[in-house]
LUMMAR-407796 format. One record per residue (C-alpha): residue number from 0; residue in one letter; x, y, z. Coordinates in nm, 4 decimals. Layout:
NUM | A | X | Y | Z
...
END
This chain:
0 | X | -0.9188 | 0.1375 | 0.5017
1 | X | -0.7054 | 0.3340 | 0.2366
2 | X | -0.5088 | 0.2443 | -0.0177
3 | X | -0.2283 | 0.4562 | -0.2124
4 | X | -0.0189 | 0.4322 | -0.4950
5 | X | 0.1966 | 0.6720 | -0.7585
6 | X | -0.0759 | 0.5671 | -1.0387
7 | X | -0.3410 | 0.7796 | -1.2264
8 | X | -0.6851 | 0.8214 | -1.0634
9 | X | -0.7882 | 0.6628 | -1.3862
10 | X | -0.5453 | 0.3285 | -1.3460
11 | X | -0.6946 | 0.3240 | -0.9754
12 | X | -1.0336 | 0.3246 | -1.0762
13 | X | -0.9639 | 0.0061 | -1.3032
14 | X | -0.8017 | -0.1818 | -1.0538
15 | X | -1.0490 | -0.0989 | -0.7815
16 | X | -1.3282 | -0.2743 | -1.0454
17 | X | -1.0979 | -0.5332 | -1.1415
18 | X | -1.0586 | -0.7017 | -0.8104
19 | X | -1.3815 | -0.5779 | -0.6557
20 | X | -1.2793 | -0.3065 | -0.4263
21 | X | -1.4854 | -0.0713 | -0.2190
22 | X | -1.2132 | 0.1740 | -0.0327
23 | X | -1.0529 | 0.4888 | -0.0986
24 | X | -0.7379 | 0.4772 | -0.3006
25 | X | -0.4813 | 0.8044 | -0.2658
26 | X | -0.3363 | 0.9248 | -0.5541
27 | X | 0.0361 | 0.9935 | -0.5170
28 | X | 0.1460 | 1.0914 | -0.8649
29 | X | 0.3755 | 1.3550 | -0.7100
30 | X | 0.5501 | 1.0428 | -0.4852
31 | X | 0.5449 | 1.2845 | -0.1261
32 | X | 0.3558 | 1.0431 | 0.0284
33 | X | 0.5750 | 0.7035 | -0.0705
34 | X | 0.8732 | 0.9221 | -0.0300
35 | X | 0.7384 | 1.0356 | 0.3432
36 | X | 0.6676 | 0.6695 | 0.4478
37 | X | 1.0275 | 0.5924 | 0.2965
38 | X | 0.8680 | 0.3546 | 0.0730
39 | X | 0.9978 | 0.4554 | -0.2869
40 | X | 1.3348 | 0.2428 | -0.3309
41 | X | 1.5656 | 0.1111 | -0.5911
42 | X | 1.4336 | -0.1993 | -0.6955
43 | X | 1.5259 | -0.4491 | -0.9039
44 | X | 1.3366 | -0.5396 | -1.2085
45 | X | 1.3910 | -0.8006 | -1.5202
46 | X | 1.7807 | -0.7265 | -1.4144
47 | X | 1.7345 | -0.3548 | -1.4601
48 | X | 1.7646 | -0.1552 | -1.1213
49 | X | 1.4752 | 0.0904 | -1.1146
50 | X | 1.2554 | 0.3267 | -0.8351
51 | X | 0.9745 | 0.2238 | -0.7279
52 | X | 0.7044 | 0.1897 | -0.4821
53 | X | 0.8122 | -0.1035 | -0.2382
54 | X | 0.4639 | -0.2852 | -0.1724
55 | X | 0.3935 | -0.2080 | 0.2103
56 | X | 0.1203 | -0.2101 | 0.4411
57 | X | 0.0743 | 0.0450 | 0.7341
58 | X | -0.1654 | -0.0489 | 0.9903
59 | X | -0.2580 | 0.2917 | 1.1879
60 | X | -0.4935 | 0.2561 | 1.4995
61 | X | -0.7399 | 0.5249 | 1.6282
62 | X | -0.4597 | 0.7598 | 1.7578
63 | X | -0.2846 | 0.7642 | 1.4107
64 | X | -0.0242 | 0.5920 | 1.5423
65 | X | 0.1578 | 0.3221 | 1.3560
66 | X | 0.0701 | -0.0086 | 1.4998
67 | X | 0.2511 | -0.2231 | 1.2693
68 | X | 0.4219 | -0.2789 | 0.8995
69 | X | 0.4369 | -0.5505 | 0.6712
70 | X | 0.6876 | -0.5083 | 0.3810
71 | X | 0.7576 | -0.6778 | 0.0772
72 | X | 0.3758 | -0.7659 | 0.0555
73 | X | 0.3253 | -1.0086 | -0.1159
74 | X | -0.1088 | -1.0298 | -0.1796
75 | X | -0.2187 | -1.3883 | -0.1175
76 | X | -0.3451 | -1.4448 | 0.2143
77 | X | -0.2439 | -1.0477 | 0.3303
78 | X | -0.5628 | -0.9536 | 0.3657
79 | X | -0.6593 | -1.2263 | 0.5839
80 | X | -0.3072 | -1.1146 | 0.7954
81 | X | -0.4053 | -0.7548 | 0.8472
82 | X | -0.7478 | -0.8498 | 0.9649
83 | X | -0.6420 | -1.0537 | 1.2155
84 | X | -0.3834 | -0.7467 | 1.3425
85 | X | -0.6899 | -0.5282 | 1.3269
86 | X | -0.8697 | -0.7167 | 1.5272
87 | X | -0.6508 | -0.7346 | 1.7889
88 | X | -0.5712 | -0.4129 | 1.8163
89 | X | -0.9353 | -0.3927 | 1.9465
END
């Protein structure tokens, strides 16, 4: 499993501790890889219309094919979602 985002290797490492992570995050400060995945949009925040990365979830099986999305994640119970879709890509 690997995770990505357009923050510092430092704010990574924080959040990785934080919540008790053990994968590999990507850092993207240069946004090609949220722009390749057509994942950096205009979003809306407090009113104000910013970019940003649009919380999504690739699932990529053994050929490095894309098996599935989720967007719009929203975190409780995802995990639990992607698991399942994991294991039945088996």
């Amino acid at each position: 499993m690997i995770g990505a985002s357009t923050d510092t290797q430092q704010a990574q490492r924080r959040f990785r501790e934080k919540h008790g992570l053990s994968f590999t995050f990507l850092c993207d400060a240069e946004k090609k890889l949220v722009q390749a995945y057509d994942v950096y949009k205009e979003k809306n925040m407090y009113g104000r219309k910013v970019l940003g990365t649009e919380r999504t979830t690739f699932l990529i099986d053994r050929k490095g094919s894309i098996a599935r999305v989720w967007v719009k994640v929203r975190p409780a119970g995802h995990a639990a979602e992607v698991l399942a879709a994991l294991r039945a890509l088996k």
